[in-house]
VOVEX-14177 format. One record per residue (C-alpha): residue in one letter; x, z, y; residue number from 1. Coordinates in steps of 0.02 Angstrom, whole numbers, plus 32768, in hexadecimal, padded with zeros to 4 digits. Layout:
! residues N
+-----+------+------+-------+-----+
: res : east :   up : north :   n :
+-----+------+------+-------+-----+
:   A :    X :    Z :     Y : NUM :
...
+-----+------+------+-------+-----+
This chain:
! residues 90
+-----+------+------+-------+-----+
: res : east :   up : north :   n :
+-----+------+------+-------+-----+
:   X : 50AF : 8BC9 :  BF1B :   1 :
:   X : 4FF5 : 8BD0 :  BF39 :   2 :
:   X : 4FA5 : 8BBB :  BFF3 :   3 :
:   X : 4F56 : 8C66 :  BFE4 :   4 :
:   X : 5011 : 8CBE :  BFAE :   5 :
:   X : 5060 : 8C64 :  C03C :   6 :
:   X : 4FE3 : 8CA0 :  C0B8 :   7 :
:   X : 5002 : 8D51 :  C072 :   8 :
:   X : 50CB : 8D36 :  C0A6 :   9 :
:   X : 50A0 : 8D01 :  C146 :  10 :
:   X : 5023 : 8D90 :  C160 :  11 :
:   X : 50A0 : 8E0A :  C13E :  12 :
:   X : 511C : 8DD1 :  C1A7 :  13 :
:   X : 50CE : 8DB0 :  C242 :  14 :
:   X : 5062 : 8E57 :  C23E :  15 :
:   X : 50FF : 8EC7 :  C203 :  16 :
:   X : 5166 : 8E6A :  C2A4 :  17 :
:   X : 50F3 : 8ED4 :  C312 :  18 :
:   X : 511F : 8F8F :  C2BC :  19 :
:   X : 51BA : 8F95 :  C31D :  20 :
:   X : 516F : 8F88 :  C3B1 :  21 :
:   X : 50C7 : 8FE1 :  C39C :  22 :
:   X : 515C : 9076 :  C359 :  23 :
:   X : 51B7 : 9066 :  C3F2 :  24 :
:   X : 512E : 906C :  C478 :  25 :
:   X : 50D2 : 9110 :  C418 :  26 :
:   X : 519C : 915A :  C41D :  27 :
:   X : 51AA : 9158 :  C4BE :  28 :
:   X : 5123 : 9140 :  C514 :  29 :
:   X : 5169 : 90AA :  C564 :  30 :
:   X : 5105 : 9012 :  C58E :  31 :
:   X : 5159 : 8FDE :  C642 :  32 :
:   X : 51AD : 8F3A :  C5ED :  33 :
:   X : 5100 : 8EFD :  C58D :  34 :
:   X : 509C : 8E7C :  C5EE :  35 :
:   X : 4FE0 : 8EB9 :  C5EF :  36 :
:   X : 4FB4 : 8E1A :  C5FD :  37 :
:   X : 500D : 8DD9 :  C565 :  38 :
:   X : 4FC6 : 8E69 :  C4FE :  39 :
:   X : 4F18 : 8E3B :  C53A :  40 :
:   X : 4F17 : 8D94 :  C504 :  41 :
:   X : 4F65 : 8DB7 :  C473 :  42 :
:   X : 4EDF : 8E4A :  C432 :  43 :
:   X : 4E70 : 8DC8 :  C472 :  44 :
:   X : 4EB8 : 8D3A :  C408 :  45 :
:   X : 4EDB : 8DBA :  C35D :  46 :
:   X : 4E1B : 8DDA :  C375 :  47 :
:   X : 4DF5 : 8D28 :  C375 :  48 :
:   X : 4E65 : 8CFB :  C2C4 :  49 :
:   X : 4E06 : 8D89 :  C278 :  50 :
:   X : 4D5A : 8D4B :  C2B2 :  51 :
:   X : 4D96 : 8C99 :  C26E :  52 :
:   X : 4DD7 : 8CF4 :  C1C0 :  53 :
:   X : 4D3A : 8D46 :  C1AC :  54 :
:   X : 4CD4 : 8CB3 :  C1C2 :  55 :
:   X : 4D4B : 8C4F :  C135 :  56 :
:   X : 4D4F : 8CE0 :  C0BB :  57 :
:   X : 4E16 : 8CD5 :  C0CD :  58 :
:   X : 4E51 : 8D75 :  C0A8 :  59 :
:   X : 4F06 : 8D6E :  C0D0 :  60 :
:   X : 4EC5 : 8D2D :  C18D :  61 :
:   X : 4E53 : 8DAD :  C186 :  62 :
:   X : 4EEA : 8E38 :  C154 :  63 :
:   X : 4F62 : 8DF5 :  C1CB :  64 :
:   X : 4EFF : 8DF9 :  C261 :  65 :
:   X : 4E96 : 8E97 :  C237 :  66 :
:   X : 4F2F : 8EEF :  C229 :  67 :
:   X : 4F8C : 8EA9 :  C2CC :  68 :
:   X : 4EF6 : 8EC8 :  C321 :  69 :
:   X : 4F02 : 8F89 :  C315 :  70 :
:   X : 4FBD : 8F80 :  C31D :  71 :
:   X : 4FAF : 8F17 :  C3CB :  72 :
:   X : 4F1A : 8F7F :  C416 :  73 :
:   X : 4F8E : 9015 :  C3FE :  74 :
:   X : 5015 : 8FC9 :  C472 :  75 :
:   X : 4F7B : 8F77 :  C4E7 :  76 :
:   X : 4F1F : 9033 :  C4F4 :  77 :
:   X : 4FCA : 9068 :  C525 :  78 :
:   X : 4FF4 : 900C :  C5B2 :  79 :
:   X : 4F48 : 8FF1 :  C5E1 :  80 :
:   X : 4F5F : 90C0 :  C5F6 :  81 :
:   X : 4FE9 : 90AF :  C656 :  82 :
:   X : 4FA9 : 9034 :  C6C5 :  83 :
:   X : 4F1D : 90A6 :  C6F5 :  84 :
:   X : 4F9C : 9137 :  C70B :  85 :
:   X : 4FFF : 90E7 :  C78E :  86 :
:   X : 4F74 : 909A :  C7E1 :  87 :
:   X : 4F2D : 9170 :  C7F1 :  88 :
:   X : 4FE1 : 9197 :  C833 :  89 :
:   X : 4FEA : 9130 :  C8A4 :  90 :
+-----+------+------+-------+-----+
């Protein structure tokens, strides 16, 4: 198995783990059980791999996180909208 092949398996896997997710939140609308906080630093972090992919001309790096960085903004926008909602409501 070459380095580059197993880097595509492990792309897949961890970017597909966030569909269910990203599916459930734009379902329902539902974001009251995601940590903001947790989604920050995670966009934050995703950002940071692809930066790091970029600069080593890795392309399943580049892939993975380019991918779960639009999958996990989706879920951050959402609560981040939510947050602001309730704090108007209030």
């Amino acid at each position: 198995m070459t380095t580059d092949l197993l880097g595509y398996i492990a792309a897949f896997l961890t970017t597909t783990s966030f569909l269910p997710q990203v599916i459930r939140t734009l379902r329902t609308g539902d974001t009251r059980s995601i940590s903001f906080t947790m989604y920050l630093m995670l966009v934050a972090g995703v950002a940071t791999w692809l930066a790091y992919g970029l600069l080593l001309g890795a392309l399943p790096i580049v892939l993975a996180n380019g991918i779960t960085l639009v999958l996990s903004s989706i879920i951050l926008a959402m609560k981040w909208r939510d947050i602001r909602t309730q704090q108007h409501t209030a």
